[in-house]
C-alpha atoms as an extended CHARMM CRD file, in Angstrom:
* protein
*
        97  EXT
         1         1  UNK       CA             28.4750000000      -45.7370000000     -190.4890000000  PROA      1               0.0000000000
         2         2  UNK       CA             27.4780000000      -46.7380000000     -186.8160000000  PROA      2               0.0000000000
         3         3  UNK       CA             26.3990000000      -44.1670000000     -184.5470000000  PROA      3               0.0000000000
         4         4  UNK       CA             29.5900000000      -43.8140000000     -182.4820000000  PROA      4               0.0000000000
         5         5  UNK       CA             31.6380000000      -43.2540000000     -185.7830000000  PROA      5               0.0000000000
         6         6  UNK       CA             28.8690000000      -40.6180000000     -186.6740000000  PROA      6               0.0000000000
         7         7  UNK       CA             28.7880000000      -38.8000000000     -183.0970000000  PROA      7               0.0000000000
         8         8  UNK       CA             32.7230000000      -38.2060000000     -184.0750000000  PROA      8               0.0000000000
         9         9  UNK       CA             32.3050000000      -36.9920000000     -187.4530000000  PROA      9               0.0000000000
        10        10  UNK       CA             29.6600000000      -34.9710000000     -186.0660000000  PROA      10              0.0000000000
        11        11  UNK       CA             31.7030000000      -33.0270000000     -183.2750000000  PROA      11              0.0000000000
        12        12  UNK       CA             34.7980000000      -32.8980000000     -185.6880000000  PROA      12              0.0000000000
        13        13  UNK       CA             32.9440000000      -30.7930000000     -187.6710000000  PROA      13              0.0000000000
        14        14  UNK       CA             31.2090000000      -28.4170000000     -185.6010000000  PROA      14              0.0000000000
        15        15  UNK       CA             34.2310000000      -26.7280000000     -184.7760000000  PROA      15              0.0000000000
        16        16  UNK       CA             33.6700000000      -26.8810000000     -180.8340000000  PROA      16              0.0000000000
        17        17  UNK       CA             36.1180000000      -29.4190000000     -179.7770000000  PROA      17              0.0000000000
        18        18  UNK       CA             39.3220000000      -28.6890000000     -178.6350000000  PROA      18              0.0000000000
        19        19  UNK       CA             42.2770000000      -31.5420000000     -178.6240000000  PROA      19              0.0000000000
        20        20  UNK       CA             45.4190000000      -30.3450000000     -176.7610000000  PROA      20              0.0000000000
        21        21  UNK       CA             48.7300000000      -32.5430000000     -176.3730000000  PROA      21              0.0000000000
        22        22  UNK       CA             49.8260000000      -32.1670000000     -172.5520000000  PROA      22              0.0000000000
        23        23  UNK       CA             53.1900000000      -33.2910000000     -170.9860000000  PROA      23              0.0000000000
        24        24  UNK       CA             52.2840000000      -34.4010000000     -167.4300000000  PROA      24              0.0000000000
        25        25  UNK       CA             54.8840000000      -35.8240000000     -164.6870000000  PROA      25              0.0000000000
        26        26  UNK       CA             53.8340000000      -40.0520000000     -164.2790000000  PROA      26              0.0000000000
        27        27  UNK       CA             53.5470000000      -39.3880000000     -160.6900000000  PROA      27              0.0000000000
        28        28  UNK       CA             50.0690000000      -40.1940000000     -158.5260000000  PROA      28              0.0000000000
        29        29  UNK       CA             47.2310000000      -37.5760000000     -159.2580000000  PROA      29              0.0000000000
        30        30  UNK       CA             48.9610000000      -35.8840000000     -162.2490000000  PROA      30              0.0000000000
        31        31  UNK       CA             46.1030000000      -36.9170000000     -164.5800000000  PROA      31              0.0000000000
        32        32  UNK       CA             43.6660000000      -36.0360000000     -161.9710000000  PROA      32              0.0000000000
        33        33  UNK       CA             44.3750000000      -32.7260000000     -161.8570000000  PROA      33              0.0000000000
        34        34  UNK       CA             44.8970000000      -31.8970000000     -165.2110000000  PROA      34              0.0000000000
        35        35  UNK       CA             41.2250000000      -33.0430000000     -165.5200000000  PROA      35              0.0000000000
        36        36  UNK       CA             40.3270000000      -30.8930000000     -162.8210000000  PROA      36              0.0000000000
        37        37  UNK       CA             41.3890000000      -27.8240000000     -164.7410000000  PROA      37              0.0000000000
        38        38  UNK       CA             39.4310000000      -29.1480000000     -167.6710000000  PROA      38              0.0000000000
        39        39  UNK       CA             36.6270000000      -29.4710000000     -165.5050000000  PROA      39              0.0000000000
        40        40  UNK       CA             33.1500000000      -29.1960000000     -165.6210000000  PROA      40              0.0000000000
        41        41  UNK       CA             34.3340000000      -29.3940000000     -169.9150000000  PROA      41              0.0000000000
        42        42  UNK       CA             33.0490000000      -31.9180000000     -171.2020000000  PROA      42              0.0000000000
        43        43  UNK       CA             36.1190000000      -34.4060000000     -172.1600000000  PROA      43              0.0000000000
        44        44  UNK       CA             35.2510000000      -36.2820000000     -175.9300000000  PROA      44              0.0000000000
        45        45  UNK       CA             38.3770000000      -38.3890000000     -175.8410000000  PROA      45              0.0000000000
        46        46  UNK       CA             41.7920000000      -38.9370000000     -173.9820000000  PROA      46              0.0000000000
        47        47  UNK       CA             45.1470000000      -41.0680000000     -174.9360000000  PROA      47              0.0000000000
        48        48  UNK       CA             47.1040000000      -41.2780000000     -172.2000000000  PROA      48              0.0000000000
        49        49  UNK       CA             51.2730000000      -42.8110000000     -173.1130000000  PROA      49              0.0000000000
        50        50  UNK       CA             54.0020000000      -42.5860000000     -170.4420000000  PROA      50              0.0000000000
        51        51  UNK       CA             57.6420000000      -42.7400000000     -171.1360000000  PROA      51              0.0000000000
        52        52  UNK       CA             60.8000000000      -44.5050000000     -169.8150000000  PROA      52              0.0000000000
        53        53  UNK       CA             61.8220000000      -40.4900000000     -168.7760000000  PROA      53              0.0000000000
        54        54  UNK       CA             58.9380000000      -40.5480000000     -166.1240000000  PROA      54              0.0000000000
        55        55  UNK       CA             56.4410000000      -38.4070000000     -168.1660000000  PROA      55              0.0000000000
        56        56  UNK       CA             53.0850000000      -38.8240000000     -169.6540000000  PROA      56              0.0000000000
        57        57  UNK       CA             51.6790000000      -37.8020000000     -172.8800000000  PROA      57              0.0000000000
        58        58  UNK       CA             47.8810000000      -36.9210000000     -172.8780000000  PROA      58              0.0000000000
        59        59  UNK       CA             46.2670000000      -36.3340000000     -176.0910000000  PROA      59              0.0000000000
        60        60  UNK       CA             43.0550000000      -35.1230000000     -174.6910000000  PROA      60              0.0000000000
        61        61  UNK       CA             39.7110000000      -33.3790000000     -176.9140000000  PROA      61              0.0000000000
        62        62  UNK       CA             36.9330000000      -31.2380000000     -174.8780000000  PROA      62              0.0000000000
        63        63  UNK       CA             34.1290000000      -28.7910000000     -175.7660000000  PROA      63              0.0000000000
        64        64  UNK       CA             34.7020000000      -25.4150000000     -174.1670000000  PROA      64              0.0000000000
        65        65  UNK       CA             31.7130000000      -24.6060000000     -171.8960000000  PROA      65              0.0000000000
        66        66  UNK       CA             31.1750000000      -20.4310000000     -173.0150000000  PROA      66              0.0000000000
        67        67  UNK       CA             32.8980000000      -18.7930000000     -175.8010000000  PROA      67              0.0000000000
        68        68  UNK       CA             34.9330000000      -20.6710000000     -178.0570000000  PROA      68              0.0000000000
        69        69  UNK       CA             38.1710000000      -18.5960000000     -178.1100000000  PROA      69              0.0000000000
        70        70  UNK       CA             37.9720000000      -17.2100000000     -174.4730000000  PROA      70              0.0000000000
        71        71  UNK       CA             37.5440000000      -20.3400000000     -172.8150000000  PROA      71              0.0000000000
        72        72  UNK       CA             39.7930000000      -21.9960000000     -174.9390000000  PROA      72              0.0000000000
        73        73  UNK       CA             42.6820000000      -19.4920000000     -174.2520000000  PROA      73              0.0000000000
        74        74  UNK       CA             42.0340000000      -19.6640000000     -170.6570000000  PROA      74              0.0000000000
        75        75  UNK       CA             42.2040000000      -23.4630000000     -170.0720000000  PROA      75              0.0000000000
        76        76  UNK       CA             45.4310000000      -23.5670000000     -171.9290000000  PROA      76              0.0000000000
        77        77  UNK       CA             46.9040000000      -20.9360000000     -169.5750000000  PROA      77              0.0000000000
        78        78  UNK       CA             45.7650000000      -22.6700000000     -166.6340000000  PROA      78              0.0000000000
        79        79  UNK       CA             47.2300000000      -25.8280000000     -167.8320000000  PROA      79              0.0000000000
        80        80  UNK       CA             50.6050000000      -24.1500000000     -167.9810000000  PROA      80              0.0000000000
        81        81  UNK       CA             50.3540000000      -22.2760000000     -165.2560000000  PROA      81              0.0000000000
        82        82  UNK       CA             50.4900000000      -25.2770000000     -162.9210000000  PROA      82              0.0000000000
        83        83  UNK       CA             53.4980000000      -26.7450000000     -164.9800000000  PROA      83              0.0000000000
        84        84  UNK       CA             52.1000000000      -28.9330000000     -167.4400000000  PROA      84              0.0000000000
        85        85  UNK       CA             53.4350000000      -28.3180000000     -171.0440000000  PROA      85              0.0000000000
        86        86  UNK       CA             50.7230000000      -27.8800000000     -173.6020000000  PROA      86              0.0000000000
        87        87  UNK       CA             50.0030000000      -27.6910000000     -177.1170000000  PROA      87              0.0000000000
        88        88  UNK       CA             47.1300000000      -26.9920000000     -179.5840000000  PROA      88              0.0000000000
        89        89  UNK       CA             46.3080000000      -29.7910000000     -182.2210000000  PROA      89              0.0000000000
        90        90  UNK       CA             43.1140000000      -29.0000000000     -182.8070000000  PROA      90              0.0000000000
        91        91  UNK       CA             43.4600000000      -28.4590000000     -186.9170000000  PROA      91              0.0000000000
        92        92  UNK       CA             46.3410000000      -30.8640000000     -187.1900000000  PROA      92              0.0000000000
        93        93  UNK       CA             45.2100000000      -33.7120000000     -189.4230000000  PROA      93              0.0000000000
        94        94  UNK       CA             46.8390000000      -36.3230000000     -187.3010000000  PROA      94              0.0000000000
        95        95  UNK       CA             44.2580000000      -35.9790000000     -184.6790000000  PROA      95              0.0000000000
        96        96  UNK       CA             41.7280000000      -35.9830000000     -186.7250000000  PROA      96              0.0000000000
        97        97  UNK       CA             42.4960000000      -39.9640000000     -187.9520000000  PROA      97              0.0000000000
């Protein structure tokens, strides 16, 4: 196992990171400020698809900054609350591939 392979195993199994599925319009500075209200998180891994419908699909993983649960719940109402669509995958197998 290489080191990159192991830093991954490593922070899927700590329990700290977060992966969230977020439905952004493919329009100039959508990603950027979805990252700003991740921000100062520090972002593991992003997968970022856009669709003939003129949306984007952001798989994104972070590691909350304070408490777990608390920051975790607040980020994902701050995503919605400027109009994104979000959803948790952080125990969904799929992500974890």
């Amino acid at each position: 196992m290489d080191f990159d392979r192991l830093r991954f195993v490593s922070e899927r199994a700590d329990g700290s990171e977060r992966t969230l599925v977020v439905d952004i319009p493919e329009t100039p500075g959508s990603f950027r400020l979805l990252y700003s209200l991740i921000w100062p998180r520090n972002v593991t891994e992003f997968s970022y698809r856009y669709d003939d419908q003129g949306d984007a699909h952001v798989l994104i993983s972070f590691q909350p900054v304070v408490n777990i649960d608390n920051d975790f719940e607040g980020i994902i109402s701050t995503i919605e609350d400027n109009g994104f669509t979000c959803a948790d995958v952080t125990d969904s197998e799929l992500t974890k591939i």
